[in-house]
C-alpha positions as CSV (number, residue, x, y, z in Angstrom):
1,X,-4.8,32.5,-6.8
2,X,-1.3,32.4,-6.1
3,X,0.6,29.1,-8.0
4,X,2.8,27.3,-5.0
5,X,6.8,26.9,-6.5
6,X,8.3,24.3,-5.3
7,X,11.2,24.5,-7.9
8,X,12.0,27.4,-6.1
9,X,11.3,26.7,-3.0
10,X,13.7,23.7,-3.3
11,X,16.4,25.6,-4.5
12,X,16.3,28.0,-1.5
13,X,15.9,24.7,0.8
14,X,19.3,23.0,-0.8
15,X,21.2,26.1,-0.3
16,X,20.5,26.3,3.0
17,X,21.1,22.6,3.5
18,X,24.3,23.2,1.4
19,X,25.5,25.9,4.0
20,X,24.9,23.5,7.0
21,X,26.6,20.5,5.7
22,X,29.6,22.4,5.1
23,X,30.0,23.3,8.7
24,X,30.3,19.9,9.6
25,X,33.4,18.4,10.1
26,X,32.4,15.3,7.7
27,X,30.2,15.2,4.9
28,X,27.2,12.8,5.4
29,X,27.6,9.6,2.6
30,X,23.9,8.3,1.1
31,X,24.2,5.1,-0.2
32,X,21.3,4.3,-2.4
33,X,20.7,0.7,-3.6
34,X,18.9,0.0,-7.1
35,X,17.2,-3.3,-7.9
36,X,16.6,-4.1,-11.7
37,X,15.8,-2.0,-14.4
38,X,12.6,0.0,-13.4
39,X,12.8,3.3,-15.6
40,X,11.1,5.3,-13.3
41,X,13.5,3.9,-10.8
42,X,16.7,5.0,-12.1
43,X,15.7,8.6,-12.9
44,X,14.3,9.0,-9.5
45,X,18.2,7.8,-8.1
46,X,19.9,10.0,-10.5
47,X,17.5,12.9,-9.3
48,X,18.8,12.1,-5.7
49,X,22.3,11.9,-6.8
50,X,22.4,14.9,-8.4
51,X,20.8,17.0,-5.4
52,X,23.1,14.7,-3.3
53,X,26.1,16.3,-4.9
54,X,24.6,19.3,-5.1
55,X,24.6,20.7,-1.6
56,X,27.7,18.1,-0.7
57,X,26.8,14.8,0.3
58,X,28.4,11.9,-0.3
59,X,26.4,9.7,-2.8
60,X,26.7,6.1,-3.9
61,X,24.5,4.3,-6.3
62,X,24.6,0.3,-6.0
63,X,23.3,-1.4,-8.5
64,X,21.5,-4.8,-8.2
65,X,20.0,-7.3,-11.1
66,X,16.4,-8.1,-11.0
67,X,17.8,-11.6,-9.7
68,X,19.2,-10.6,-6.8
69,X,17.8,-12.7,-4.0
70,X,16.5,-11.1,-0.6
71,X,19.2,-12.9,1.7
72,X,21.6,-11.0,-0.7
73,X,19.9,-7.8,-0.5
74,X,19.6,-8.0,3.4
75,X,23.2,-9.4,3.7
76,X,24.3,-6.1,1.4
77,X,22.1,-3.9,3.8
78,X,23.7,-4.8,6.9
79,X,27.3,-4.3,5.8
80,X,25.7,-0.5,5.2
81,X,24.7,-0.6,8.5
82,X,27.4,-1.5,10.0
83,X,29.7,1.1,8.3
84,X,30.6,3.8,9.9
85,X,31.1,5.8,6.4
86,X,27.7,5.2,5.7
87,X,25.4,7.9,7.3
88,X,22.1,7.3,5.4
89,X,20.9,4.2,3.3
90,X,17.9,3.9,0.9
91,X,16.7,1.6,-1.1
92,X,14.8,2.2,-4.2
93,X,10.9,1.0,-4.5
94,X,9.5,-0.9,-6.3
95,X,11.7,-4.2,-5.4
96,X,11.2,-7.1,-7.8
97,X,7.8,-9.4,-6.9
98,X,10.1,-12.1,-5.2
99,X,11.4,-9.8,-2.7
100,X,9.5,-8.6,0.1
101,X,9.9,-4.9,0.7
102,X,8.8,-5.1,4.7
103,X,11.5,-7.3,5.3
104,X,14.2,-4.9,3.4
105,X,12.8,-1.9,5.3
106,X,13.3,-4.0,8.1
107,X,16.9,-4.4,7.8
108,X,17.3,-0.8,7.5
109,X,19.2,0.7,10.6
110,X,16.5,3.4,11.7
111,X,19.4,5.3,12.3
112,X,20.1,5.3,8.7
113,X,16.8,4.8,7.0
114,X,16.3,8.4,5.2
115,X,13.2,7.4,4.0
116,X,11.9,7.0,7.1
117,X,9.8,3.9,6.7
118,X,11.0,1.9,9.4
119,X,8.5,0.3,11.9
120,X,10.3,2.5,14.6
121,X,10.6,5.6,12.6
122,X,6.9,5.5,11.3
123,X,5.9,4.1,15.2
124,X,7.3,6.9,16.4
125,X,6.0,9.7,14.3
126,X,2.3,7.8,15.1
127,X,2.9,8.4,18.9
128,X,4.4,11.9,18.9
129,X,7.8,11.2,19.5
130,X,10.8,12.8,17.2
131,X,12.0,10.0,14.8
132,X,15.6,9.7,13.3
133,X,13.6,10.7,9.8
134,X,10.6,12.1,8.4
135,X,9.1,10.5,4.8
136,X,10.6,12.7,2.4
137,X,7.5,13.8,0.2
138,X,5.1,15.0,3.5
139,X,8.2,16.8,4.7
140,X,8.3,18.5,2.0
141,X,4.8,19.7,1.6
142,X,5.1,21.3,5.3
143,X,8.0,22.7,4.1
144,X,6.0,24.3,1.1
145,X,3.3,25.7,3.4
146,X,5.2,27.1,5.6
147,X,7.1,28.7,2.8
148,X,4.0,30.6,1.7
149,X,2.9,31.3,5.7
150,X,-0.1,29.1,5.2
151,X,-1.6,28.6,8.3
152,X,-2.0,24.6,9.6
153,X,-3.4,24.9,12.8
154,X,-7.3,24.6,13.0
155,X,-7.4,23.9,9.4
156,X,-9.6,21.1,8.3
157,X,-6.9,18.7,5.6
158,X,-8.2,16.5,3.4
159,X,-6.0,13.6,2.0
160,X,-6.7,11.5,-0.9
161,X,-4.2,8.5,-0.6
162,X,-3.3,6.2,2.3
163,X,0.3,5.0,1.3
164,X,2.8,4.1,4.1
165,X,4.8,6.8,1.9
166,X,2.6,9.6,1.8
167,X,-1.0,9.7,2.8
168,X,-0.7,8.2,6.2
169,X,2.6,9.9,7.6
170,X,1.1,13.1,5.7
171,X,-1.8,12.8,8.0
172,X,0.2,12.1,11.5
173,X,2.7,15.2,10.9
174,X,-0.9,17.4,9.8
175,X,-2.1,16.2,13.1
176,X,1.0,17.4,14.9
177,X,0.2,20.2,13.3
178,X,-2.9,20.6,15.1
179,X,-4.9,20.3,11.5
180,X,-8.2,18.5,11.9
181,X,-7.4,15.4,9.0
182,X,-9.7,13.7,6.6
183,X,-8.3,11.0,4.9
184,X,-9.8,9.8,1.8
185,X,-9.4,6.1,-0.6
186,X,-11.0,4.1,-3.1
187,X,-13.2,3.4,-0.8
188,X,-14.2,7.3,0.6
189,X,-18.1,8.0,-0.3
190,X,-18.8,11.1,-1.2
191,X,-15.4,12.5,-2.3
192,X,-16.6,15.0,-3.6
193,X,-18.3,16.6,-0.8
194,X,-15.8,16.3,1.3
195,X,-13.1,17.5,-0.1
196,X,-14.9,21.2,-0.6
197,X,-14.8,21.0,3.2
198,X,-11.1,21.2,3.0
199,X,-8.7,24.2,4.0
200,X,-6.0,21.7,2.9
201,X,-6.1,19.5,0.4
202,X,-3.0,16.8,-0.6
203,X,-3.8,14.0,-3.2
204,X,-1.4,11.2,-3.8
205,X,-3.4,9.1,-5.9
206,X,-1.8,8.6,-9.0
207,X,-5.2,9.7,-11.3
208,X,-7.3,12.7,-12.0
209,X,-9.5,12.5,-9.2
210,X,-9.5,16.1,-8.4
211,X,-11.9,17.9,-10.9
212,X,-14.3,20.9,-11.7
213,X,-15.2,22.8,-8.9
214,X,-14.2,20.0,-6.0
215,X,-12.9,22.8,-3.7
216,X,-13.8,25.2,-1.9
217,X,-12.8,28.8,-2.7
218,X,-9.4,30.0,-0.7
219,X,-8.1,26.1,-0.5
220,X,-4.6,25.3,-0.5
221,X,-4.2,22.0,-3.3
222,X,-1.2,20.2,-3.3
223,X,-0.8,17.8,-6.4
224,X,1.7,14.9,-5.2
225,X,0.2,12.3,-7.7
226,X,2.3,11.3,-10.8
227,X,1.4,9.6,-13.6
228,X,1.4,9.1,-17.6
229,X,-2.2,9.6,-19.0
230,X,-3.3,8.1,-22.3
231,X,-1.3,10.3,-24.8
232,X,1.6,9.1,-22.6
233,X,2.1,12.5,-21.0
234,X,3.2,13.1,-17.5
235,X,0.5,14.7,-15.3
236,X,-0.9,14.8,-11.7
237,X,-4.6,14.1,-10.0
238,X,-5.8,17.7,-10.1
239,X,-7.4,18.9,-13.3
240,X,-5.2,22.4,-12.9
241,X,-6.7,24.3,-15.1
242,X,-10.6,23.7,-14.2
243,X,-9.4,23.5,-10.2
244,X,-6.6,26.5,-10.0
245,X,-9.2,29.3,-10.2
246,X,-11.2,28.5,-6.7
247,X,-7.7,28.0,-5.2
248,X,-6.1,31.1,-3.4
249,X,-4.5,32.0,-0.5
């Protein structure tokens, strides 16, 4: 069993990103947008400051009450569109319940939108055409594979989760891949069996829903899920310590 590290991975990734952005003649600016006071909200635009800064981009946080109404937010959004200074835009989910996220991902330039959740964006990565952005986290993973030489092609992927963030775009860049891609939900009968059919497996659930001896022996798990169990502890979907010992590569 060999224990995938993205920690280091990522550093290796931000240097190299760090070397590339200062070739260019001007730094790329991030502008971020918060909404409210989700917890989990701000750490996660800190984190993105921080690597921001790290490899030299540009980053600006603006911060928005819980109040804020969507003509506001949209109005805000397409002054960041229009400025030149502005190379990528982002805006922190979840919004508050009176504010519909489709229409603020809408408003997004798709030349700017670095999450890459634009209808053209996401349209184009379903019909095999290069987008202006990948989703972050699915990116990543293939990153992480390919890291570790981990073959994609012909491989059979399981993925537990159908979010426009990661399960479906995970499964179109698999696909492009030339994986052969089961996706799995609440719904899915017989989880169980098939996910030990799986070279591959990617769960972005958000509970333990990988357990005992669920995979084959030589699979490649990726644990994206995220989530405080009952003594309040962060953890993921796969039990690690029963799973990790059929996993290998």
């Amino acid at each position: 069993m060999v224990l995938l590290d993205g920690k280091k991975i990522s550093e290796k990734i931000l240097n190299q990103v760090k070397d590339r952005i200062f070739q260019l003649p001007v730094s790329p600016h991030l502008v971020v947008i918060l909404v409210g006071e989700n917890t989990a909200s701000k750490i996660y635009v800190k984190n993105k400051k921080n690597a921001a800064e790290k490899v030299g981009i540009k980053s600006t946080i603006i911060e928005l009450p819980d109040s804020v109404t969507e003509q506001i937010l949209i109005d805000k959004i397409a002054e960041l569109n229009e400025d030149d200074s502005v190379t990528g835009i982002l805006v922190q989910l979840p919004l508050p319940e009176h504010i519909n996220k489709n229409n603020i991902i809408m408003a997004i330039s798709p030349k700017k939108d670095v999450d890459g959740f634009h209808p053209e964006n996401s349209g184009k990565l379903l019909n095999g055409i290069e987008p202006y952005f990948y989703p972050a986290t699915p990116q990543g993973i293939l990153m992480l594979l390919d890291e570790y030489n981990i073959p994609i092609e012909g491989k059979n992927a399981v993925i537990i989760g159908r979010s426009n963030i990661v399960g479906k775009p995970m499964a179109q860049m698999l696909l492009k891949r030339n994986a052969t891609v089961t996706m799995c939900h609440s719904y899915t009968n017989n989880l169980e069996e098939i996910i030990k059919t799986a070279d591959i497996v990617v769960s972005a659930v958000g509970k333990k829903i990988v357990r005992c001896k669920m995979v084959k022996k030589n699979s490649v798990v990726i644990d994206v899920g995220i989530y405080k169990d009952a003594n309040g502890k962060l953890t993921g979907d796969v039990d690690f310590d029963v799973v990790s010992p059929s996993c290998g590569l």
